[in-house]
OpenMM code with the backbone's topology and positions (N, CA, C; nanometers):
from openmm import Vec3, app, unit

residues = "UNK UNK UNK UNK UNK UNK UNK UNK UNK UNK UNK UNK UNK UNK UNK UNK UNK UNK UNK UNK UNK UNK UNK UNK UNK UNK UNK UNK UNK UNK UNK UNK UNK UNK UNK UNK UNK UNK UNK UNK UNK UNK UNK UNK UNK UNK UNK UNK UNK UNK UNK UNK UNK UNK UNK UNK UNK UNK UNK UNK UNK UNK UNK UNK UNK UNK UNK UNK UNK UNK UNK UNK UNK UNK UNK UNK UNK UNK UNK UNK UNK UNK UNK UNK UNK UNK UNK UNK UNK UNK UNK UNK UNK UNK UNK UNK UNK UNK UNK UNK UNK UNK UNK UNK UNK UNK UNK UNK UNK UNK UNK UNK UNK UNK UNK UNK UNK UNK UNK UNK UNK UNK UNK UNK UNK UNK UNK UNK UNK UNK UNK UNK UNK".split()
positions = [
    Vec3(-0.3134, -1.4317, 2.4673),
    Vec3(-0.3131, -1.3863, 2.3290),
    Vec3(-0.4387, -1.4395, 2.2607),
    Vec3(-0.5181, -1.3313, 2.2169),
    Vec3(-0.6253, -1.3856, 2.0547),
    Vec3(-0.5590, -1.3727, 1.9465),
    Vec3(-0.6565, -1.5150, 1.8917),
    Vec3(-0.6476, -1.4621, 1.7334),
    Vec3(-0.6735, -1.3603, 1.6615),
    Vec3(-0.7962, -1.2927, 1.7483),
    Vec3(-0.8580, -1.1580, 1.6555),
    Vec3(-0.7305, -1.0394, 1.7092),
    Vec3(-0.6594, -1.0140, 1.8168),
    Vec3(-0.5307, -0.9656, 1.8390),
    Vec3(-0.4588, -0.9719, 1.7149),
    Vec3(-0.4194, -1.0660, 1.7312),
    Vec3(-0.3224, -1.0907, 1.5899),
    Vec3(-0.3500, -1.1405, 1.4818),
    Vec3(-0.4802, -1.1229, 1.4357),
    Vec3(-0.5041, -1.0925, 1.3134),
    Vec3(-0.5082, -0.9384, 1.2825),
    Vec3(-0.5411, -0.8841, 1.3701),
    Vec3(-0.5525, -0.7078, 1.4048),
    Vec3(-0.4520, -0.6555, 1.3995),
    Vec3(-0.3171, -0.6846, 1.4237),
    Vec3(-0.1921, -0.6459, 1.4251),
    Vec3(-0.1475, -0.7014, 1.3215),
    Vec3(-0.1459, -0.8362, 1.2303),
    Vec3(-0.0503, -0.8529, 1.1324),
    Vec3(-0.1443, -0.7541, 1.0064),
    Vec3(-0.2943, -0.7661, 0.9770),
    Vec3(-0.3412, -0.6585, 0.8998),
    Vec3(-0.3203, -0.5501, 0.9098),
    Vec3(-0.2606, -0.4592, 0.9975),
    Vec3(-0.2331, -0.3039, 1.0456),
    Vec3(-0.0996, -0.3039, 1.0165),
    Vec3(0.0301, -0.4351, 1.0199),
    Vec3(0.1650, -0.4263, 0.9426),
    Vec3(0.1213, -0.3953, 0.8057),
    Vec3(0.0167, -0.5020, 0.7537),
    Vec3(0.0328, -0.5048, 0.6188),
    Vec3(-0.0546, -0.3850, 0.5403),
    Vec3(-0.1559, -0.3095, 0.6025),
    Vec3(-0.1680, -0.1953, 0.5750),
    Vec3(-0.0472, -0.0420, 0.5743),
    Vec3(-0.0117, -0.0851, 0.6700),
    Vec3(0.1139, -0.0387, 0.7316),
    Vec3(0.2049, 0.0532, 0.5680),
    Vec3(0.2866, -0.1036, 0.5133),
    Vec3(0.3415, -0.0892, 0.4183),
    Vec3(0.2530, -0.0774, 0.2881),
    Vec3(0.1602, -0.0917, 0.2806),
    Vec3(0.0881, -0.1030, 0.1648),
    Vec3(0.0626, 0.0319, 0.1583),
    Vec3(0.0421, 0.1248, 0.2778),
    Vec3(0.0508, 0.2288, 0.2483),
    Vec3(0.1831, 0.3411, 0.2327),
    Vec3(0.2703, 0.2602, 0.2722),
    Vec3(0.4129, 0.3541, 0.2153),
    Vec3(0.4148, 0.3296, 0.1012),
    Vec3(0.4540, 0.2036, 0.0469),
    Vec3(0.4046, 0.1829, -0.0995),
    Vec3(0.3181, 0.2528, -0.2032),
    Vec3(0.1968, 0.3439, -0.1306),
    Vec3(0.0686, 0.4117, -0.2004),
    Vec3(0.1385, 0.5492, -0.2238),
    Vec3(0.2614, 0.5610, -0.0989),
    Vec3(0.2765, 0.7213, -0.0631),
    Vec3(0.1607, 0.8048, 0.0307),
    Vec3(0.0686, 0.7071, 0.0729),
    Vec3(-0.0054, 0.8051, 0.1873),
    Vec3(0.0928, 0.7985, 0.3442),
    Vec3(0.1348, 0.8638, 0.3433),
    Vec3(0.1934, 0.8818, 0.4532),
    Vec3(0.0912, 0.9422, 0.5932),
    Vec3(-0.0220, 0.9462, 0.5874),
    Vec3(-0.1638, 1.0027, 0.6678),
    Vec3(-0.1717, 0.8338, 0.7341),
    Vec3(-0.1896, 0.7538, 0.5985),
    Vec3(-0.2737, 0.6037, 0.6671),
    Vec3(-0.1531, 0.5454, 0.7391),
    Vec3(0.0036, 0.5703, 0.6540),
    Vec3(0.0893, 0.4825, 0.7506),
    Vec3(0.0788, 0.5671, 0.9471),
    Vec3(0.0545, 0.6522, 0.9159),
    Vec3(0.1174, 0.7265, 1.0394),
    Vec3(0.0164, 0.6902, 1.1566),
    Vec3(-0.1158, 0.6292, 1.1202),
    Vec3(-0.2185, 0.6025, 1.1461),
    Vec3(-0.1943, 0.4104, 1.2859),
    Vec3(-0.0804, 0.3939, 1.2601),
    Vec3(0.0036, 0.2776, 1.2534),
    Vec3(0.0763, 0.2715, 1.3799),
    Vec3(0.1351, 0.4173, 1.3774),
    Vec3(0.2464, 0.4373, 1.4918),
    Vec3(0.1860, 0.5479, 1.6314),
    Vec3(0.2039, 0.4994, 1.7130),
    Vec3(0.2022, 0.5134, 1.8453),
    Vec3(0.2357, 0.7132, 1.8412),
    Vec3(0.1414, 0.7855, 1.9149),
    Vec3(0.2700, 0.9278, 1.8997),
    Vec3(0.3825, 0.9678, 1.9824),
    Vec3(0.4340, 0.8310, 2.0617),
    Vec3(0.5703, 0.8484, 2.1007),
    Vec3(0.6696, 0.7946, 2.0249),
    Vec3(0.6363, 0.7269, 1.9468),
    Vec3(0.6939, 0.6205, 1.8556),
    Vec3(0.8405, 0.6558, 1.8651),
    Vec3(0.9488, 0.5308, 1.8589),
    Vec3(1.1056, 0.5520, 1.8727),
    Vec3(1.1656, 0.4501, 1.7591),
    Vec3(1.2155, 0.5225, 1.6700),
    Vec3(1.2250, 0.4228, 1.5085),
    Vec3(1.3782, 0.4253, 1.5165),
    Vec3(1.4663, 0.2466, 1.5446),
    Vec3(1.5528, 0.2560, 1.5341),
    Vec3(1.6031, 0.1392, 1.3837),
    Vec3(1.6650, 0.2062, 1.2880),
    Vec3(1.6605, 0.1543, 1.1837),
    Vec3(1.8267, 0.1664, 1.0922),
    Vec3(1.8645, 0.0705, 1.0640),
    Vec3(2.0253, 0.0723, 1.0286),
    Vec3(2.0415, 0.1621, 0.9361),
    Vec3(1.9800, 0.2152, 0.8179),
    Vec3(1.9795, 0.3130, 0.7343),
    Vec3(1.9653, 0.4326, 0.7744),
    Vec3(1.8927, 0.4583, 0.8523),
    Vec3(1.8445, 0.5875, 0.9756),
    Vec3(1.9867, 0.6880, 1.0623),
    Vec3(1.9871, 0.8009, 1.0241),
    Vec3(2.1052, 0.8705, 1.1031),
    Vec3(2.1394, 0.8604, 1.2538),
    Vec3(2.0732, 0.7566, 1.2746),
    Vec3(2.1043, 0.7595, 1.4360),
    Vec3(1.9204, 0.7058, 1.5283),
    Vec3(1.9493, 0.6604, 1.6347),
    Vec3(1.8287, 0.6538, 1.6941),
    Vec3(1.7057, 0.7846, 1.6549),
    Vec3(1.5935, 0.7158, 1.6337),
    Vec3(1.5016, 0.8673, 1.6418),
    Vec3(1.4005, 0.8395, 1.7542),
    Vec3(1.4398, 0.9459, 1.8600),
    Vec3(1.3798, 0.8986, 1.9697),
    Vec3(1.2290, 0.9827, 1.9717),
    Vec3(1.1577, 1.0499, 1.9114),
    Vec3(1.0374, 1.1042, 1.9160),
    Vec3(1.0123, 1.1138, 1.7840),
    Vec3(0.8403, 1.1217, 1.7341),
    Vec3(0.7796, 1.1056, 1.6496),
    Vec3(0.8368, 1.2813, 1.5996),
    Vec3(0.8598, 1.3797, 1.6569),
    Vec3(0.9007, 1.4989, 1.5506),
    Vec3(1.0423, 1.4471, 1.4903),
    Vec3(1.1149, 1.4113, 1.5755),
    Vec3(1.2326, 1.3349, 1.4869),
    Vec3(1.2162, 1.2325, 1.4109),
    Vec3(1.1580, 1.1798, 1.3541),
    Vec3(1.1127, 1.0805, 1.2651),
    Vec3(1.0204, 1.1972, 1.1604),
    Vec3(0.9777, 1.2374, 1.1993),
    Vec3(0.8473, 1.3866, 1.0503),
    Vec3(0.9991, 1.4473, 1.0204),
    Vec3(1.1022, 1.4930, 1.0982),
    Vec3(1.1732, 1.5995, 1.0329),
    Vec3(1.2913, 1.5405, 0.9748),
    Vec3(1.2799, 1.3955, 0.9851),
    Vec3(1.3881, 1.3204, 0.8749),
    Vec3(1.3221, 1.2238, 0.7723),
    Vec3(1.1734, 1.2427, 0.7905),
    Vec3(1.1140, 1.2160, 0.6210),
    Vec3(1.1165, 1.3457, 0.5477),
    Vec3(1.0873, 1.4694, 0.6049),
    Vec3(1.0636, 1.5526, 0.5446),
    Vec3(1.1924, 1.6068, 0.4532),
    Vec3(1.3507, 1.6021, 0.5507),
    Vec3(1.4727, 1.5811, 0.5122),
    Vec3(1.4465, 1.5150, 0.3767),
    Vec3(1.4445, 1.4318, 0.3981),
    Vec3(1.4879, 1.2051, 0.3176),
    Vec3(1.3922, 1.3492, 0.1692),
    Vec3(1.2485, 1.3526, 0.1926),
    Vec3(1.1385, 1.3705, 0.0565),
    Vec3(1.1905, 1.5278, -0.0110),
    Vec3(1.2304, 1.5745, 0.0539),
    Vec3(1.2869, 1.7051, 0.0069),
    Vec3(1.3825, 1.7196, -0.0715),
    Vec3(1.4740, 1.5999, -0.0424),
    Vec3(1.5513, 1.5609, -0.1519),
    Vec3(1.5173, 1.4632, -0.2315),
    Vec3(1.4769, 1.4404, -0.2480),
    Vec3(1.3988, 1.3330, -0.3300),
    Vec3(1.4754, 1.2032, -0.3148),
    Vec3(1.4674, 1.1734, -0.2079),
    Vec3(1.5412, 1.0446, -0.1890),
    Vec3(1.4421, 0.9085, -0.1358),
    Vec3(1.2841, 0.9558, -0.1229),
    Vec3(1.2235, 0.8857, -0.0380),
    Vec3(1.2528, 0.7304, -0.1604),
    Vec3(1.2202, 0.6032, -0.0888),
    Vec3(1.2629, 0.4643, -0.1981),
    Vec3(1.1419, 0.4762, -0.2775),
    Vec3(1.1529, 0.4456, -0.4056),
    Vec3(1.1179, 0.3566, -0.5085),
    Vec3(1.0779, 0.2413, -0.5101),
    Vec3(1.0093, 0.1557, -0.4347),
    Vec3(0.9567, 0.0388, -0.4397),
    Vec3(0.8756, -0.0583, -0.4966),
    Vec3(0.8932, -0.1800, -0.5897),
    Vec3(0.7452, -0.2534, -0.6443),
    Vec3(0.7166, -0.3236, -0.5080),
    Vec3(0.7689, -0.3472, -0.4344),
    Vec3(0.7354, -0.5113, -0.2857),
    Vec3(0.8129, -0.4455, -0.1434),
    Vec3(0.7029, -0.3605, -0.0650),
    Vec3(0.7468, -0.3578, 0.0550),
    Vec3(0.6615, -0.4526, 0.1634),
    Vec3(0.7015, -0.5755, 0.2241),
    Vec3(0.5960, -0.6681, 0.2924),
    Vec3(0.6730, -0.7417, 0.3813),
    Vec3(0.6083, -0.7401, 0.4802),
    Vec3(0.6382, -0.8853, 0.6117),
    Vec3(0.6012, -0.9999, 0.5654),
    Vec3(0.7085, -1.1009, 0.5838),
    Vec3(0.7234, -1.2428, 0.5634),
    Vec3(0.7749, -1.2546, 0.7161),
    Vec3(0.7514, -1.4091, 0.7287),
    Vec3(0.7841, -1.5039, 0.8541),
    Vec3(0.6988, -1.4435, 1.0017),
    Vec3(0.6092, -1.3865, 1.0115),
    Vec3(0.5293, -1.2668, 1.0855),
    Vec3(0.4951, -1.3794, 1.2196),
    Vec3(0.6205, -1.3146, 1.3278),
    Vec3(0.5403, -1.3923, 1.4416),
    Vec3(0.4812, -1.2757, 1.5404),
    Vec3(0.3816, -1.3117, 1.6298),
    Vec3(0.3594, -1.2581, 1.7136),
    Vec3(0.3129, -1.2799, 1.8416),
    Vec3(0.3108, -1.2109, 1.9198),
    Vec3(0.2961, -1.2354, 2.1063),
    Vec3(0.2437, -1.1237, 2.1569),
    Vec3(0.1295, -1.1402, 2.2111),
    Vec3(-0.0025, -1.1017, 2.3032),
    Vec3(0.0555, -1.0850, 2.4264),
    Vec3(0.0630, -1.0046, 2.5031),
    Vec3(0.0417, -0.9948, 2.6106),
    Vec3(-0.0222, -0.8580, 2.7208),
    Vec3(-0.1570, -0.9479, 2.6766),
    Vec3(-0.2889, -0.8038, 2.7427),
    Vec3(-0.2824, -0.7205, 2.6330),
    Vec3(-0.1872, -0.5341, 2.7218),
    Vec3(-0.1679, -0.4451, 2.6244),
    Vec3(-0.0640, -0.4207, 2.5465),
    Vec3(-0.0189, -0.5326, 2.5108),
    Vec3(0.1431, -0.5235, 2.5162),
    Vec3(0.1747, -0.6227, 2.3968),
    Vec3(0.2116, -0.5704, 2.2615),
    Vec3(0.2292, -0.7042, 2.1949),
    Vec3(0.3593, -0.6434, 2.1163),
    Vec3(0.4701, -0.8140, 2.0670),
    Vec3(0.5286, -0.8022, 1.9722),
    Vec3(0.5274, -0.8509, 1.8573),
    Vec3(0.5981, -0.7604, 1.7496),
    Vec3(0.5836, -0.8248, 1.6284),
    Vec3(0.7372, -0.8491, 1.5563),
    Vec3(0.7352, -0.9651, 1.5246),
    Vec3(0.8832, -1.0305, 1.4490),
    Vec3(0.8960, -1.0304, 1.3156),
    Vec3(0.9448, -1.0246, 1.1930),
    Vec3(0.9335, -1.0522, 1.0692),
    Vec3(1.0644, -1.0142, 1.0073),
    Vec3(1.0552, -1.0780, 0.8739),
    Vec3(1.1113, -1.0266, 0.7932),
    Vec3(1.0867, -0.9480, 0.7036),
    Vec3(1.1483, -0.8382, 0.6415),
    Vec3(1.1087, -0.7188, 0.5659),
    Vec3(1.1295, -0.6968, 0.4501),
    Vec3(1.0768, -0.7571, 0.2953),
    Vec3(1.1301, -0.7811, 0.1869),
    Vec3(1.0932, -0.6337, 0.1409),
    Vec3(1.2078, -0.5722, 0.0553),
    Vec3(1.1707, -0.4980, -0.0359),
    Vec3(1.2611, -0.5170, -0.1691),
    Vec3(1.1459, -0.4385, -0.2380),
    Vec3(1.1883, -0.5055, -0.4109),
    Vec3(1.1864, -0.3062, -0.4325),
    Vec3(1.3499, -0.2709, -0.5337),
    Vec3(1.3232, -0.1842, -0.6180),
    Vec3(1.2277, -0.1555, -0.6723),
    Vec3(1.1696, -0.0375, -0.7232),
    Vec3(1.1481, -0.0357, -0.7963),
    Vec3(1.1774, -0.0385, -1.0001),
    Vec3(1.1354, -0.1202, -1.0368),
    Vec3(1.1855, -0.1628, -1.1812),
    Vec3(1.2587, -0.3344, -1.1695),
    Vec3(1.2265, -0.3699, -1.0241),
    Vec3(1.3340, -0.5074, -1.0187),
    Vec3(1.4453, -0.4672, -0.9663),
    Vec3(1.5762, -0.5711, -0.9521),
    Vec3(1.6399, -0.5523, -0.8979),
    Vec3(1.6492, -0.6845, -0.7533),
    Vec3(1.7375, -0.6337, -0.6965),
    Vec3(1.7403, -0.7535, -0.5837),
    Vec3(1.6844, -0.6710, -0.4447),
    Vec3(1.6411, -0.8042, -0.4192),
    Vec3(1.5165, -0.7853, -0.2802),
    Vec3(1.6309, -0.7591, -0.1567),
    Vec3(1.6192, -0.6696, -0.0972),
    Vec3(1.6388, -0.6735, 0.0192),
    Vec3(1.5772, -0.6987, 0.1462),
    Vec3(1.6496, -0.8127, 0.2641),
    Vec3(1.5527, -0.8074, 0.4269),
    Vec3(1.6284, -0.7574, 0.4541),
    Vec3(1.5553, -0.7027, 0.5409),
    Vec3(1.5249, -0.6880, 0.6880),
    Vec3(1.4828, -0.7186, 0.8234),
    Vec3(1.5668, -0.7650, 0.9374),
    Vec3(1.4997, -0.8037, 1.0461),
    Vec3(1.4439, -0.6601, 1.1233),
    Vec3(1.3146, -0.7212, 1.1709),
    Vec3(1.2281, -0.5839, 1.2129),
    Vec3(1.1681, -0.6586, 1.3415),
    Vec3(1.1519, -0.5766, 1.4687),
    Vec3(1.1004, -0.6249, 1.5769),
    Vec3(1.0149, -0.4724, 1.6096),
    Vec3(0.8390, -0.5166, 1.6010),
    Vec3(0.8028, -0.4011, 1.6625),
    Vec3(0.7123, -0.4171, 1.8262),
    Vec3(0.7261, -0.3044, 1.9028),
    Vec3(0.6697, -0.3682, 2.0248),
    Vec3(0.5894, -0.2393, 2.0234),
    Vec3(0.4208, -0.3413, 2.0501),
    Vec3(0.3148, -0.2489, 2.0010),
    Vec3(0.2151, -0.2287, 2.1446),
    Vec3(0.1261, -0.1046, 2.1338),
    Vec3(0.0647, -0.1072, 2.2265),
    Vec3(-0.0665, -0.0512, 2.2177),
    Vec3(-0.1471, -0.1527, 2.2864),
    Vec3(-0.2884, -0.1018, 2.2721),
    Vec3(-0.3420, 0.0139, 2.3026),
    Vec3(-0.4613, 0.0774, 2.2303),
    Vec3(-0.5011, 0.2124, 2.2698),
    Vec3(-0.6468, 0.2000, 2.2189),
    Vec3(-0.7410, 0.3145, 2.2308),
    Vec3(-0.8671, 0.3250, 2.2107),
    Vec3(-0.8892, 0.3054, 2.0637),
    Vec3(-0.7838, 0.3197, 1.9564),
    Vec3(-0.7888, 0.3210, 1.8491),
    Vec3(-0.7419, 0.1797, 1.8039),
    Vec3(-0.6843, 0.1035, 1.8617),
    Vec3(-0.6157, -0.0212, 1.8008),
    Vec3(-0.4917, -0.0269, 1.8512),
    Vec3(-0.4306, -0.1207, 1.7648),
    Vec3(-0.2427, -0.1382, 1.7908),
    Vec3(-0.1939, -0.0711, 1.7207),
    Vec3(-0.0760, 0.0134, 1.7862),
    Vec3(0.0008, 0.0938, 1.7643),
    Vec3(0.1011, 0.1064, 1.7954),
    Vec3(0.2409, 0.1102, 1.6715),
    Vec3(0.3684, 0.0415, 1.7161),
    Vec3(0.4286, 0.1719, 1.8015),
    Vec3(0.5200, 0.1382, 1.9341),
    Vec3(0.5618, 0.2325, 2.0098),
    Vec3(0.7249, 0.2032, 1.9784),
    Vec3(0.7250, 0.1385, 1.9159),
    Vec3(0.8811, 0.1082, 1.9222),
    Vec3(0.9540, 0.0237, 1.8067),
    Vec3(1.0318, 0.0739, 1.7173),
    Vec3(1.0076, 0.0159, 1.5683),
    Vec3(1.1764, -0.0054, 1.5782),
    Vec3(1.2194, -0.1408, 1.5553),
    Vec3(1.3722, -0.1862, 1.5647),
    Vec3(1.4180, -0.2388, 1.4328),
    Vec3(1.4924, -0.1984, 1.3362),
    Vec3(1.5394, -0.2605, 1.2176),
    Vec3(1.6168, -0.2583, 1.1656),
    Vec3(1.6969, -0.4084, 1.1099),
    Vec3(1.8532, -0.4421, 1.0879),
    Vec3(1.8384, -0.4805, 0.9642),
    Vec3(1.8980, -0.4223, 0.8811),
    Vec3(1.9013, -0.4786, 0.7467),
    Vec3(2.0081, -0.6020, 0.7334),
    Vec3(1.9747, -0.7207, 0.6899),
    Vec3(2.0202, -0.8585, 0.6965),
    Vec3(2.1452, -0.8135, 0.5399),
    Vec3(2.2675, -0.8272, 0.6089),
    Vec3(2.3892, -0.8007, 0.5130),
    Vec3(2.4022, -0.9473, 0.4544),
    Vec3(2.4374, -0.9162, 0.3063),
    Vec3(2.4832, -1.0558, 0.2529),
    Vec3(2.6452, -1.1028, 0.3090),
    Vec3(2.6201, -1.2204, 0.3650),
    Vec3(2.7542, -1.2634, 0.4207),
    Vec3(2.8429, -1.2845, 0.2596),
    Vec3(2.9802, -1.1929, 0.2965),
    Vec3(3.0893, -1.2416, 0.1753),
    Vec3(3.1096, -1.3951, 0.1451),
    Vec3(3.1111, -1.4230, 0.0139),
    Vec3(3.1418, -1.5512, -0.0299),
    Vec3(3.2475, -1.6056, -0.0300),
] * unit.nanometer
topology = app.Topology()
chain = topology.addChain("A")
for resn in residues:
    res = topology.addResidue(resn, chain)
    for name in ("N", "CA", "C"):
        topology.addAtom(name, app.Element.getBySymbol(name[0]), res)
């Protein structure tokens, strides 16, 4: 593992969201691998190819449901090198938009090198439930 690796990969998370946040959906996509397999607890089910993932944003924005966000960002960001092969660990804060309470997320992405950079092939995410009091 390098540092310039994973400095290359935690800046490409944090572009990542900075651009869902913008609404360019061009720069996020720029991010993901084009086999990409997005499994995500909010998500209708595994999406095992990148057209299944376009035809359930397009779903999600058509209704106008895409989120509202002031704070989508990785906290606790670990990562592991190996050659072409890297993972990424974090937690996933997001803030409403207008305020409101932050929600995580545990997110594991396993990324893979290409002529263009790192690119996540495989996107895993559990939204962290508040345990009852």
């Amino acid at each position: 593992m390098t540092e310039t690796d994973t400095a290359a990969i935690a800046a490409g998370i944090d572009d990542m969201y900075d651009a869902f946040l913008a609404g360019d959906t061009r720069r996020f996509d720029t991010h993901l691998h084009p086999e990409v397999t997005t499994w995500e607890t909010h998500l209708p089910g595994p999406l095992r190819t990148r057209a299944e993932l376009d035809a359930y944003r397009a779903q999600r924005d058509s209704a106008d449901a895409r989120p509202a966000l002031d704070r989508l960002a990785p906290e606790e960001l670990r990562v592991d090198v190996w050659g072409d092969v890297a993972v990424a660990r974090y937690v996933l804060v997001s803030v409403p938009a207008g305020g409101g309470q932050a929600q995580h997320t545990r997110v594991t992405d396993v990324m893979r090198r290409t002529d263009d950079g790192w690119r996540i092939a495989h996107h895993h995410a559990e939204l962290i439930r508040a345990e009852a009091a």
